[in-house]
BAFI-3210 file (N, C-alpha, C; in Angstrom, 3 decimals, decimal comma, padded with zeros to 6 digits):
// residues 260
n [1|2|3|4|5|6|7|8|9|10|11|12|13|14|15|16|17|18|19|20|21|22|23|24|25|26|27|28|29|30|31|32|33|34|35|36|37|38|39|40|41|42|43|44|45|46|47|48|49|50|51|52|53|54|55|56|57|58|59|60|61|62|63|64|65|66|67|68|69|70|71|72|73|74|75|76|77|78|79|80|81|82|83|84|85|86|87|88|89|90|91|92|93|94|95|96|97|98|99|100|101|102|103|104|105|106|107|108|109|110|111|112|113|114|115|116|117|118|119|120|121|122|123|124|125|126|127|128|129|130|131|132|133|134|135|136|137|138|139|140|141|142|143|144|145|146|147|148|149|150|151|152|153|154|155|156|157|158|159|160|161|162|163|164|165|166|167|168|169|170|171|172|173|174|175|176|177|178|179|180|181|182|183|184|185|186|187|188|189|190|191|192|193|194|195|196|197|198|199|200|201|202|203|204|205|206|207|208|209|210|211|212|213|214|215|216|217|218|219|220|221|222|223|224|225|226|227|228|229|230|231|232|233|234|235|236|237|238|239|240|241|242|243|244|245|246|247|248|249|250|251|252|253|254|255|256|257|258|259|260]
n.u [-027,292|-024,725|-023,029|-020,540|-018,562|-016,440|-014,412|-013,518|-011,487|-010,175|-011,161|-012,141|-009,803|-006,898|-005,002|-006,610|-008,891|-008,743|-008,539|-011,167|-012,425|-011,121|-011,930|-014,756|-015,106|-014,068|-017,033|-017,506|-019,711|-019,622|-018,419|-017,589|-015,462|-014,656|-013,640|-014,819|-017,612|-019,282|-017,424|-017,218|-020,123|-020,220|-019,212|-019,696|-022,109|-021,008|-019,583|-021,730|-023,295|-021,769|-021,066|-022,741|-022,912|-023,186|-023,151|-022,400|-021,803|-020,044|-019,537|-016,542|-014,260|-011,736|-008,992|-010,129|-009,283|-011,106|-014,007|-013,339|-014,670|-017,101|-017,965|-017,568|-019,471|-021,976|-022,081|-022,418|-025,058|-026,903|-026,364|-024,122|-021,784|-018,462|-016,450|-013,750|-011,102|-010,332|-007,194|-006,415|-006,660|-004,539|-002,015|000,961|003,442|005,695|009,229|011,761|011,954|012,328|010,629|008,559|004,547|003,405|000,755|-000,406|000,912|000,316|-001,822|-001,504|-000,110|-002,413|-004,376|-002,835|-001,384|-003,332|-006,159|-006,094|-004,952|-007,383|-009,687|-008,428|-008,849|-011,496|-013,010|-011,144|-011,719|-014,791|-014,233|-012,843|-014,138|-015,803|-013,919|-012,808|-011,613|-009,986|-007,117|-006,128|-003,299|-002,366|001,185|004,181|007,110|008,695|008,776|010,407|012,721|014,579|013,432|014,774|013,464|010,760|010,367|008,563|006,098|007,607|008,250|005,680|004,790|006,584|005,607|003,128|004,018|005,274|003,118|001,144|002,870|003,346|000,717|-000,277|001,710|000,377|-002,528|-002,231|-003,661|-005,852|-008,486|-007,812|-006,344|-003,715|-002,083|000,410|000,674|003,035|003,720|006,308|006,817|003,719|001,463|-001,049|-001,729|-000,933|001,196|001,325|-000,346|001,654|003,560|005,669|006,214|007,868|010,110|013,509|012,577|010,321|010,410|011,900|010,413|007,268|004,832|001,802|-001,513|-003,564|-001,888|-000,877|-002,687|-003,988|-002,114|-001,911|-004,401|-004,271|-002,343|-003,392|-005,840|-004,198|-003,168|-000,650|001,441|003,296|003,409|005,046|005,038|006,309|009,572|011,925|011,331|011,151|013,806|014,974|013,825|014,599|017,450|018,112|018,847|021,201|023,314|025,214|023,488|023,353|024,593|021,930|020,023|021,276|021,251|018,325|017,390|018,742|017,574|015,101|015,495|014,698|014,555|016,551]
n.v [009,139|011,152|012,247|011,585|009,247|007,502|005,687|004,741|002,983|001,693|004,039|005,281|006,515|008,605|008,839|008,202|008,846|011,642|011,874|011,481|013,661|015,716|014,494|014,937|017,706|017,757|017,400|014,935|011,784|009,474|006,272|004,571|002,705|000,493|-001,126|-000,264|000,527|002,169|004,887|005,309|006,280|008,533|009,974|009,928|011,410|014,217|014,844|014,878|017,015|019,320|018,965|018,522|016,019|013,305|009,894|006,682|003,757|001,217|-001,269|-003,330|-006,340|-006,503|-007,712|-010,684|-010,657|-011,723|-010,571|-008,489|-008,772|-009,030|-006,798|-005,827|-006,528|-006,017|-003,565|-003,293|-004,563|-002,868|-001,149|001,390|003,020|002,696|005,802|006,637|004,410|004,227|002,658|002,828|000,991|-000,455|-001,806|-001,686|-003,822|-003,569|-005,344|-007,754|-009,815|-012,377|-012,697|-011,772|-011,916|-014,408|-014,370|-012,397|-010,796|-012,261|-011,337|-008,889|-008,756|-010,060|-007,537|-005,110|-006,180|-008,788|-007,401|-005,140|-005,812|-007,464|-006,024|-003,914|-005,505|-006,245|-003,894|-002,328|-003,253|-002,688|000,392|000,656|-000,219|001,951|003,582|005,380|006,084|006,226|005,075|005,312|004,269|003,411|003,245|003,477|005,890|003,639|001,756|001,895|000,447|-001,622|-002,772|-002,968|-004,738|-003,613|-005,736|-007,278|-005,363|-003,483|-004,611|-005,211|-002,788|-001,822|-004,050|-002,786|-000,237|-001,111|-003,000|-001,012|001,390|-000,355|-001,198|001,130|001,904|-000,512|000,444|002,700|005,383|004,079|005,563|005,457|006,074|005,682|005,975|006,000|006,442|007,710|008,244|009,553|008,957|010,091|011,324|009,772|007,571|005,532|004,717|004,452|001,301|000,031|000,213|001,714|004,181|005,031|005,090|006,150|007,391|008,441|010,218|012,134|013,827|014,214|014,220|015,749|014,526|015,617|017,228|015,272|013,743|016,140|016,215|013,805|014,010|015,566|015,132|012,544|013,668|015,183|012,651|011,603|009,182|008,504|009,651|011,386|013,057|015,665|017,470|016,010|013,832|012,814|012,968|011,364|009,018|008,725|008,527|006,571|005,328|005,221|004,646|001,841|-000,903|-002,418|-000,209|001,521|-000,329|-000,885|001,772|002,308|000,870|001,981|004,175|002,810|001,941|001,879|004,866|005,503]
n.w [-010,281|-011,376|-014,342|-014,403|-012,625|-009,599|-008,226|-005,157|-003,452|-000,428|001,462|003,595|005,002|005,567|002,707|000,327|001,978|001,528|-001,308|-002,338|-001,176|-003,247|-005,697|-005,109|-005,344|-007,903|-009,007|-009,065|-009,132|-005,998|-005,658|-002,435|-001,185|001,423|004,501|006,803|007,427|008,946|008,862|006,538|005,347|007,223|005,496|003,136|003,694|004,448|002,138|000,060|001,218|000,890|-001,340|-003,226|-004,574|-005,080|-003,088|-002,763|-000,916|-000,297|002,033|001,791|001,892|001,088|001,507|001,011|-002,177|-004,265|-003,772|-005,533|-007,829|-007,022|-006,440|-008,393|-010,593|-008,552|-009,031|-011,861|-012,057|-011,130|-013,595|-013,016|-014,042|-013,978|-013,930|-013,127|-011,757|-008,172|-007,130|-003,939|-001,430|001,247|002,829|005,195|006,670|009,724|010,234|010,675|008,403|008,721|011,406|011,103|010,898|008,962|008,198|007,826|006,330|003,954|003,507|002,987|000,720|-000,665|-000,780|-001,535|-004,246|-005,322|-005,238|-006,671|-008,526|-009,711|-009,235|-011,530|-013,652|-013,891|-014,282|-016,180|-018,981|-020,038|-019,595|-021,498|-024,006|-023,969|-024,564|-022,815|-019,665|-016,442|-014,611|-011,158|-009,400|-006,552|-005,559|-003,994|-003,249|-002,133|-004,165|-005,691|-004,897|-003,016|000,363|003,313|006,221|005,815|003,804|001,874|001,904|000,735|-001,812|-002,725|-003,849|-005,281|-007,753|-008,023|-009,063|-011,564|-012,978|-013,440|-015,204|-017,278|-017,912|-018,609|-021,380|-022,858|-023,225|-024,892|-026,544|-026,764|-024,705|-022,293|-019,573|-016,995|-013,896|-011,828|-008,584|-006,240|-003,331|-000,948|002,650|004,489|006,305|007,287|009,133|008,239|009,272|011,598|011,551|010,642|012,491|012,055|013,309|014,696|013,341|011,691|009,090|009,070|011,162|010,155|008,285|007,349|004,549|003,922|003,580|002,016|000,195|-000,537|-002,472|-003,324|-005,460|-006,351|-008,180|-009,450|-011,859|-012,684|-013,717|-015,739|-017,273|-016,338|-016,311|-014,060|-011,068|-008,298|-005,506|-004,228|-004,106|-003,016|-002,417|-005,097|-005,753|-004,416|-005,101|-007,634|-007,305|-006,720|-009,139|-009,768|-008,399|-006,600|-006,022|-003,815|-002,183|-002,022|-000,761|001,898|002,677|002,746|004,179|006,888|006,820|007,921|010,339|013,445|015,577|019,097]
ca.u [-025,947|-024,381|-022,903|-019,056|-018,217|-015,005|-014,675|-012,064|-010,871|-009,526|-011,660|-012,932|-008,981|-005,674|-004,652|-007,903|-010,501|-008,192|-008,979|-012,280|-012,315|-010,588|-012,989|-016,173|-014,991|-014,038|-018,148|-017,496|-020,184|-018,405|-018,728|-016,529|-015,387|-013,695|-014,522|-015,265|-018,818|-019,753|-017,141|-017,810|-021,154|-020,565|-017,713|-020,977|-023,286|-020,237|-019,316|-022,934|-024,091|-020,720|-020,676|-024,211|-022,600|-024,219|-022,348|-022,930|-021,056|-020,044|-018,624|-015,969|-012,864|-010,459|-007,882|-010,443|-009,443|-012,173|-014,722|-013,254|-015,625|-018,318|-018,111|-017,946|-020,958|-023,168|-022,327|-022,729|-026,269|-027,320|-025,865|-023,425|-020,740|-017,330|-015,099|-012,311|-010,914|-008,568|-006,903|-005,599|-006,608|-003,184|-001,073|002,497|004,284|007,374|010,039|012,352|010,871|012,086|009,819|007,167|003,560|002,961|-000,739|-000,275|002,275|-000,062|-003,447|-000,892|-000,102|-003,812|-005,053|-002,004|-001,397|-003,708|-007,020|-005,977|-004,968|-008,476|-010,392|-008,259|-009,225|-012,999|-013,409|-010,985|-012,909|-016,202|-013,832|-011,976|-015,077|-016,756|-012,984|-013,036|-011,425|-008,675|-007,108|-005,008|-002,855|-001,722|002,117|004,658|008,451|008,923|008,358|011,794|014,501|014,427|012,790|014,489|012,500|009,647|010,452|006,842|005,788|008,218|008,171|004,526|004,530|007,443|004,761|002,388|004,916|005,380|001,987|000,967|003,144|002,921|-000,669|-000,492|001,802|-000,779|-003,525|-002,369|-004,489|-007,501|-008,956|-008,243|-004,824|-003,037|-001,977|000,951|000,810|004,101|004,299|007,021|006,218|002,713|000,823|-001,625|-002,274|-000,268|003,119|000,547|-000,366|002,837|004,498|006,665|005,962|009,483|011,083|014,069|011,915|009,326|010,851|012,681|009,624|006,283|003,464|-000,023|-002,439|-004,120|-000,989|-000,339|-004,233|-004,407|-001,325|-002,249|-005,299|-004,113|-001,404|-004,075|-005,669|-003,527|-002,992|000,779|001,894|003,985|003,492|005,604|004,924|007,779|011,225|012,812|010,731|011,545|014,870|015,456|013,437|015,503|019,013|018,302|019,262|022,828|024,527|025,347|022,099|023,851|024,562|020,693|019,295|021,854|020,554|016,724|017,855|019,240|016,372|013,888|015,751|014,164|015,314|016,529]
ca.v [009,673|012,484|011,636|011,388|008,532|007,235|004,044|004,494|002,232|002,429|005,632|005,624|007,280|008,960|009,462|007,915|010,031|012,967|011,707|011,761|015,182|015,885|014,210|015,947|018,990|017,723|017,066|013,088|010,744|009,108|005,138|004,610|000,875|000,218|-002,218|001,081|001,138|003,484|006,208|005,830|006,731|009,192|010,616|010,318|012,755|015,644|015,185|015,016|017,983|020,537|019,607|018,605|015,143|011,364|008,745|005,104|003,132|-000,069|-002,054|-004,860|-006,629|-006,771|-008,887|-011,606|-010,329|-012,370|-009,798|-007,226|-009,490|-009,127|-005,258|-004,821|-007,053|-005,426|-002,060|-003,394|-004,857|-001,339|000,340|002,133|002,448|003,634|006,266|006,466|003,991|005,071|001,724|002,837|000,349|-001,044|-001,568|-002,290|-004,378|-003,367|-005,689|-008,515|-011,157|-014,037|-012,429|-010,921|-012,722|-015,051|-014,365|-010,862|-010,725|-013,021|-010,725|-007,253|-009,103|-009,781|-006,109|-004,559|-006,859|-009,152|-006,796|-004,041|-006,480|-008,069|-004,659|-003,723|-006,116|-006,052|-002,510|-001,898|-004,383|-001,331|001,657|000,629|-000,484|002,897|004,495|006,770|006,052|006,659|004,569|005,489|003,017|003,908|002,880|004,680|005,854|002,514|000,888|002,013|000,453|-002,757|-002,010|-004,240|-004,176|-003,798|-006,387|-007,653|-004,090|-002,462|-005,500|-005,014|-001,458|-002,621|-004,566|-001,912|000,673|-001,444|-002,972|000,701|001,192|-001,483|-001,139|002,645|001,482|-001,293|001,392|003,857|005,748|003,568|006,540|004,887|006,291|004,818|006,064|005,033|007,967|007,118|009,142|009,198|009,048|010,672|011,063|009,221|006,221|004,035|004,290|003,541|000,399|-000,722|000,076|002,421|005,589|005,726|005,085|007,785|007,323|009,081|011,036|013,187|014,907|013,852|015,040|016,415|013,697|015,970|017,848|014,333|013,520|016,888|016,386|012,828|013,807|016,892|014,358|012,096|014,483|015,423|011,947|011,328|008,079|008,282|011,202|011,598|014,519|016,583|017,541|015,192|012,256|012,760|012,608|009,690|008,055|008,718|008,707|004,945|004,419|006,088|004,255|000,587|-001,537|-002,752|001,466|001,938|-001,207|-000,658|003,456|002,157|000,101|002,565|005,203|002,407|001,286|003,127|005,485|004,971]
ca.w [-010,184|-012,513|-015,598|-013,998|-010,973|-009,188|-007,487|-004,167|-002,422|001,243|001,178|005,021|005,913|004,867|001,058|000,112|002,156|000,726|-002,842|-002,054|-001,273|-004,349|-007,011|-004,466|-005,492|-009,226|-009,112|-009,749|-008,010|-005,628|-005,183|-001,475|-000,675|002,293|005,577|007,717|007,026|009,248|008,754|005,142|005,338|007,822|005,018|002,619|004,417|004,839|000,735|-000,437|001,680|000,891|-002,635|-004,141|-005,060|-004,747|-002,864|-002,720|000,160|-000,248|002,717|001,449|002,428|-000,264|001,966|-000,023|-003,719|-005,099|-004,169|-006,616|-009,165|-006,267|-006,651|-010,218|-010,327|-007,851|-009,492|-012,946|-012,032|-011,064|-014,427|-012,544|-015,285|-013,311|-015,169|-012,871|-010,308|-007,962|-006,245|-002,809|-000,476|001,180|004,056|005,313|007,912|009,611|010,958|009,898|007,024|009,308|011,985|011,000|010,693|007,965|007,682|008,163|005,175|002,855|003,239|002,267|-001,081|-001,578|-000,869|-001,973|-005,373|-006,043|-004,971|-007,056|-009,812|-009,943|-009,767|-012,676|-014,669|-013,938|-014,661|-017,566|-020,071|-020,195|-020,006|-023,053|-025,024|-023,883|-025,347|-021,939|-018,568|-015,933|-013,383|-010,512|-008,545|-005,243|-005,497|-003,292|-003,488|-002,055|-005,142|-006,758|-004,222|-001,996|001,488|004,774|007,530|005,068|002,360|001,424|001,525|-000,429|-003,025|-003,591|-004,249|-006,843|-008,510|-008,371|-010,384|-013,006|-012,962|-014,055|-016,384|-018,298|-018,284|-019,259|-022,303|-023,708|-023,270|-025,623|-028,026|-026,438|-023,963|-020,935|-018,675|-015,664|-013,580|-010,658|-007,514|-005,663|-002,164|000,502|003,978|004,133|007,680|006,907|010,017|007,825|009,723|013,111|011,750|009,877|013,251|011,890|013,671|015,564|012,222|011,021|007,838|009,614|012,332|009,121|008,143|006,461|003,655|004,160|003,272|001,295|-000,384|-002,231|-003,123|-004,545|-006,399|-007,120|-008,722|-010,717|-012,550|-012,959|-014,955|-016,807|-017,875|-016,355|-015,764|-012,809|-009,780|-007,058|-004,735|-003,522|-004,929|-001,732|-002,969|-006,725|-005,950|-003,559|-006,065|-008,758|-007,174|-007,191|-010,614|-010,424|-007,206|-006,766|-005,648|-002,385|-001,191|-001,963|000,191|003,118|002,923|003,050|006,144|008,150|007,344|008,238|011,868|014,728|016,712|020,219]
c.u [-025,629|-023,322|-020,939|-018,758|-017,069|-015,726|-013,432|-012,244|-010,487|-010,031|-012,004|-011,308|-007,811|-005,691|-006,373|-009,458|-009,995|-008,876|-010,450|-013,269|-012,368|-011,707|-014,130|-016,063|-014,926|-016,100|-018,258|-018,277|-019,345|-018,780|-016,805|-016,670|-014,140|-014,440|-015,047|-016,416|-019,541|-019,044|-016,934|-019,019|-021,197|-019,592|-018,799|-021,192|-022,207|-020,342|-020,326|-023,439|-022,835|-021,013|-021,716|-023,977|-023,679|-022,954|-023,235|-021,317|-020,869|-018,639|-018,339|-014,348|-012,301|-009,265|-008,856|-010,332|-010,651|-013,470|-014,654|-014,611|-017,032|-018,688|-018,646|-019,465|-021,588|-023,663|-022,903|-024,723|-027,211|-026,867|-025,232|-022,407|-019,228|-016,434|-013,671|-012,483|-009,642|-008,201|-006,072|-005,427|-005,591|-002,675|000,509|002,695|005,488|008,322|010,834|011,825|010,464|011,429|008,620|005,714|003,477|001,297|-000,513|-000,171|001,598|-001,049|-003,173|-000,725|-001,686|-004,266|-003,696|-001,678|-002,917|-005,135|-006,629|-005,650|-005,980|-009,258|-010,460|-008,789|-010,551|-013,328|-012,717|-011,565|-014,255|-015,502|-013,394|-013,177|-016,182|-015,569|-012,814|-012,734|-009,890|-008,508|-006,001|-004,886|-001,888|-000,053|003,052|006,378|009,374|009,195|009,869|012,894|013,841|014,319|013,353|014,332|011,016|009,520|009,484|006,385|006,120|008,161|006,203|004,038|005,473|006,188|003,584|002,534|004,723|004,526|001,100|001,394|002,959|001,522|-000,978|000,177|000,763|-001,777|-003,268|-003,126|-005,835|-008,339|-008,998|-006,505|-004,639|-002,272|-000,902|001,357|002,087|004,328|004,980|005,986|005,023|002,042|-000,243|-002,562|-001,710|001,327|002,388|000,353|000,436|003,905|005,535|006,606|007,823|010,652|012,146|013,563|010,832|009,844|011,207|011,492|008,704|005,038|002,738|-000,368|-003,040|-003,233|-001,054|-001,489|-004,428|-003,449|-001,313|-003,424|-005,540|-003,267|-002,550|-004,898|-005,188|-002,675|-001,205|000,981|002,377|003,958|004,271|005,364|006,251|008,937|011,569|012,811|010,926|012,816|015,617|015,189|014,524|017,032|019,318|018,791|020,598|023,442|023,885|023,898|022,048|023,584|022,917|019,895|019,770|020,988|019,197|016,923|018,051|017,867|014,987|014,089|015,005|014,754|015,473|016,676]
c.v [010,562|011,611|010,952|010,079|007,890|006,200|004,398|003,646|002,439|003,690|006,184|006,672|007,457|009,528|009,501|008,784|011,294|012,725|011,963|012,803|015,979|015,585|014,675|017,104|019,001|017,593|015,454|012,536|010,205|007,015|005,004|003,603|001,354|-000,699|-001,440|001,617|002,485|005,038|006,247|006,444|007,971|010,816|011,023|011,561|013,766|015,709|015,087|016,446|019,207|020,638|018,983|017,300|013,730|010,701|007,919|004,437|001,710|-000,671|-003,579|-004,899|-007,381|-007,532|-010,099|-011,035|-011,038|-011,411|-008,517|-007,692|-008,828|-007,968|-004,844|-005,674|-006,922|-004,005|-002,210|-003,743|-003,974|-000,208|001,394|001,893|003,587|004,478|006,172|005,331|003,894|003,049|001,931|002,126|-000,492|-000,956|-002,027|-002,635|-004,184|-004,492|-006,736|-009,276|-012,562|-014,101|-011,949|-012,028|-013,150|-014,730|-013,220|-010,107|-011,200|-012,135|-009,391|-007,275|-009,077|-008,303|-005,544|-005,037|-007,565|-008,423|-005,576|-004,566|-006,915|-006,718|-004,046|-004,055|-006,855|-005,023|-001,624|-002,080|-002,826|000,024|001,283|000,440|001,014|004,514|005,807|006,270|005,994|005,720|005,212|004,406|003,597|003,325|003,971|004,838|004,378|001,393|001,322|001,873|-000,852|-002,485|-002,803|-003,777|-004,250|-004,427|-006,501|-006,107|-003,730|-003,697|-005,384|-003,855|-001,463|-002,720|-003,308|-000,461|000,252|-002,052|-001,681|000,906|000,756|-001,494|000,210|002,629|000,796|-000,426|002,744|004,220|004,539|004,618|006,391|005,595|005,548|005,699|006,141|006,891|007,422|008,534|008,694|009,034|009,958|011,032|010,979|007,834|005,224|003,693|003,495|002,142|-000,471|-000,843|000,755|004,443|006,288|005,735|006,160|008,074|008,307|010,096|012,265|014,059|013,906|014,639|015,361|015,446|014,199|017,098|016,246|013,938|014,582|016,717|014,916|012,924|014,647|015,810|013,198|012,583|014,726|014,501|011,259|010,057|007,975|010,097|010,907|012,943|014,821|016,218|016,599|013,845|012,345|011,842|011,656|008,968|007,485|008,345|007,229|004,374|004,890|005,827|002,740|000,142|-001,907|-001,399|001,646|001,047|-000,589|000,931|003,115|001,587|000,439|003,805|004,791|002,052|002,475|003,605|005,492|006,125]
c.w [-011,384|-013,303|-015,253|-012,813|-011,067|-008,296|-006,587|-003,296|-001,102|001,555|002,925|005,765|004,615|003,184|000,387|000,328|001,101|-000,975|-003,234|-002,448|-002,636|-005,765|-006,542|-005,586|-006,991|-009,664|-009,401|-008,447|-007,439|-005,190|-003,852|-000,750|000,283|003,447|006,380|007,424|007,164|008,677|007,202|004,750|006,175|006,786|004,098|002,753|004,219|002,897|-000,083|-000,571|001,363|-000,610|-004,178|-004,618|-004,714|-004,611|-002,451|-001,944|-000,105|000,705|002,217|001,525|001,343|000,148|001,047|-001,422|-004,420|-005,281|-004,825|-007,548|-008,521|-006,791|-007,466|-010,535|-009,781|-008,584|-010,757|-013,251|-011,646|-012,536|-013,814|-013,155|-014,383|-014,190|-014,520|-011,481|-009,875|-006,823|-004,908|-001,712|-000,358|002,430|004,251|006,276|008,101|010,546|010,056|009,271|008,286|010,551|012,279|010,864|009,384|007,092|007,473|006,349|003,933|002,771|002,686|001,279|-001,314|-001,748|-002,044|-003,750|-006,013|-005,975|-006,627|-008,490|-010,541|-010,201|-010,794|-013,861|-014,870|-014,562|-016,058|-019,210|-021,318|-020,383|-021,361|-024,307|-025,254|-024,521|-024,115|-020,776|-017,506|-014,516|-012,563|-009,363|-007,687|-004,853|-004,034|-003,518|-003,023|-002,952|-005,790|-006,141|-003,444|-000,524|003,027|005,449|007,070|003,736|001,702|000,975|000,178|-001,577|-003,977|-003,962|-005,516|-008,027|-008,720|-009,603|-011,323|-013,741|-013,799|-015,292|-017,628|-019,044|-019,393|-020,605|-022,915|-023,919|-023,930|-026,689|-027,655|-025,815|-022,764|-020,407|-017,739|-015,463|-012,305|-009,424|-006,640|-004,676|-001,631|001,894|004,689|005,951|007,148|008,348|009,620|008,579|011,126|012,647|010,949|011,299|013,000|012,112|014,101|014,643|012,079|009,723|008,450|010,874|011,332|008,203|007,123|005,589|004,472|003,490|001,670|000,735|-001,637|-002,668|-003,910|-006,176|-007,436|-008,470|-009,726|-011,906|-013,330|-013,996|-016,059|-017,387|-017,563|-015,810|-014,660|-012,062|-008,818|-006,793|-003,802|-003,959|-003,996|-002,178|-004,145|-006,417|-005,751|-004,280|-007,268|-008,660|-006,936|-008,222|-010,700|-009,332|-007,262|-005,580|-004,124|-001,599|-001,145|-000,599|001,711|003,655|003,441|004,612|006,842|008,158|008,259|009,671|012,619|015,299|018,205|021,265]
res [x|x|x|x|x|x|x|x|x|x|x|x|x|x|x|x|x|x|x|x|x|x|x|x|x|x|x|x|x|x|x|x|x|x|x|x|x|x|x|x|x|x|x|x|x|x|x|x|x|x|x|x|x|x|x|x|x|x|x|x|x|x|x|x|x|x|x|x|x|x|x|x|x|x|x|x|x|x|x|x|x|x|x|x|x|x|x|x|x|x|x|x|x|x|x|x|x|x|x|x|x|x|x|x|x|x|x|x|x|x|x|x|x|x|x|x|x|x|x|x|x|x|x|x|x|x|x|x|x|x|x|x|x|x|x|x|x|x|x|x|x|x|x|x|x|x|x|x|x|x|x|x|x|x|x|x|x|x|x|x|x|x|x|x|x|x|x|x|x|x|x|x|x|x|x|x|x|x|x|x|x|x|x|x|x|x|x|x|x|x|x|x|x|x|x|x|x|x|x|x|x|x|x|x|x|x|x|x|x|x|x|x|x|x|x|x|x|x|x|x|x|x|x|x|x|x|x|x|x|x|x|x|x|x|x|x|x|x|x|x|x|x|x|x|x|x|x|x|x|x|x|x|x|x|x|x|x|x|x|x]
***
């Protein structure tokens, strides 16, 4: 492998393949985990053969967080030393708390939290001792307001913001960044299997996949703690901190009801 590699997550679709893309073209080996064996390998062959790169596939299911350890220990026992890892693998459920699946709801915290928590803290250990590495954590505008309809969701993209943060504070002046990418409503496949296609959250207009991967991965770069893509999504983000907590929830609630 060449002297650069990335570790993605959820890489076989959406933001993820986009990122992909993105570090191809930066020349970064690409290590690409997800359960979609095949269309990882088949994602391989296209970003090998366009852009002279080396990928290495690894099919694994991060609903078990435990095999983050598995990972970094298969890769480590190969001398495959990661510089960046991007954490995007994630999903969301849409409907009421006191209806929604229990199991469902418990395996979105593992991927979503505790997956991305464990990875972290396999792989930061070697960047910091090697004084050189960058993480990005797939958060989304979700993460800065209370979500009903998608409580669990939006609570673990919460944790993921400040998760980041936090991290990207302690890590100063070591050589390591963080990262937190926070998109709106993206087309992506994630509203298909959150169930929230018919949303007015989604009916009101959505990204390019690969508008917020590029923009994720330029910020990244250039070392910024927190990205949001698009003035719309800045602002919603932001206009959270300057109206009462109640007007914000009720607002998320009515963008998230479906349309009839």
């Amino acid at each position: 492998m060449n002297k650069h590699r990335v570790l993605i997550t959820g890489a076989s679709s959406g933001i993820g393949l986009e990122l992909a893309k993105q570090f191809a073209r930066g020349r970064y080996d690409l290590v690409l985990a997800a359960r979609s064996e095949e269309k990882l390998k088949a994602l391989a062959v296209e970003l090998e053969g366009q852009f002279g790169i080396n990928c290495l596939v690894k099919s694994v299911d991060l609903s078990n967080w435990q095999n983050a350890a598995s990972l970094y220990q298969e890769l480590h026992a190969h001398d495959i030393f990661i510089d960046v890892l991007v954490n995007n693998a994630g999903y969301g459920l849409y409907g009421e708390f006191s209806e929604t699946n229990l199991e469902d709801e418990m395996s979105m915290i593992d991927i979503n939290i505790k997956a991305l928590t464990a990875l972290s803290k396999v792989f930061l250990p070697e960047m910091k001792s090697k004084n050189k590495g960058k993480i990005l954590n797939v958060a989304s505008t979700a993460a800065f307001q209370p979500g009903p309809l998608m409580a669990v969701y939006y609570a673990t993209k919460a944790y993921v913001l400040s998760f980041s943060e936090a991290l990207e504070n302690e890590l100063k002046g070591s050589g390591v960044t963080v990262t937190a990418l926070c998109p709106g409503p993206t087309k992506t496949g994630f509203e298909s299997r959150a169930n929230l296609g018919d949303s007015k959250l989604f009916k009101s207009g959505v990204m390019d996949a690969e508008k917020v991967a590029k923009l994720g991965y330029e910020g990244l770069m250039d070392g910024k703690s927190v990205v949001i893509p698009g003035m719309k999504n800045k602002m919603l983000a932001q206009s959270s901190r300057f109206v009462p907590r109640k007007w914000v929830t009720a607002t998320v609630r009515s963008v998230q009801e479906k349309t009839r």
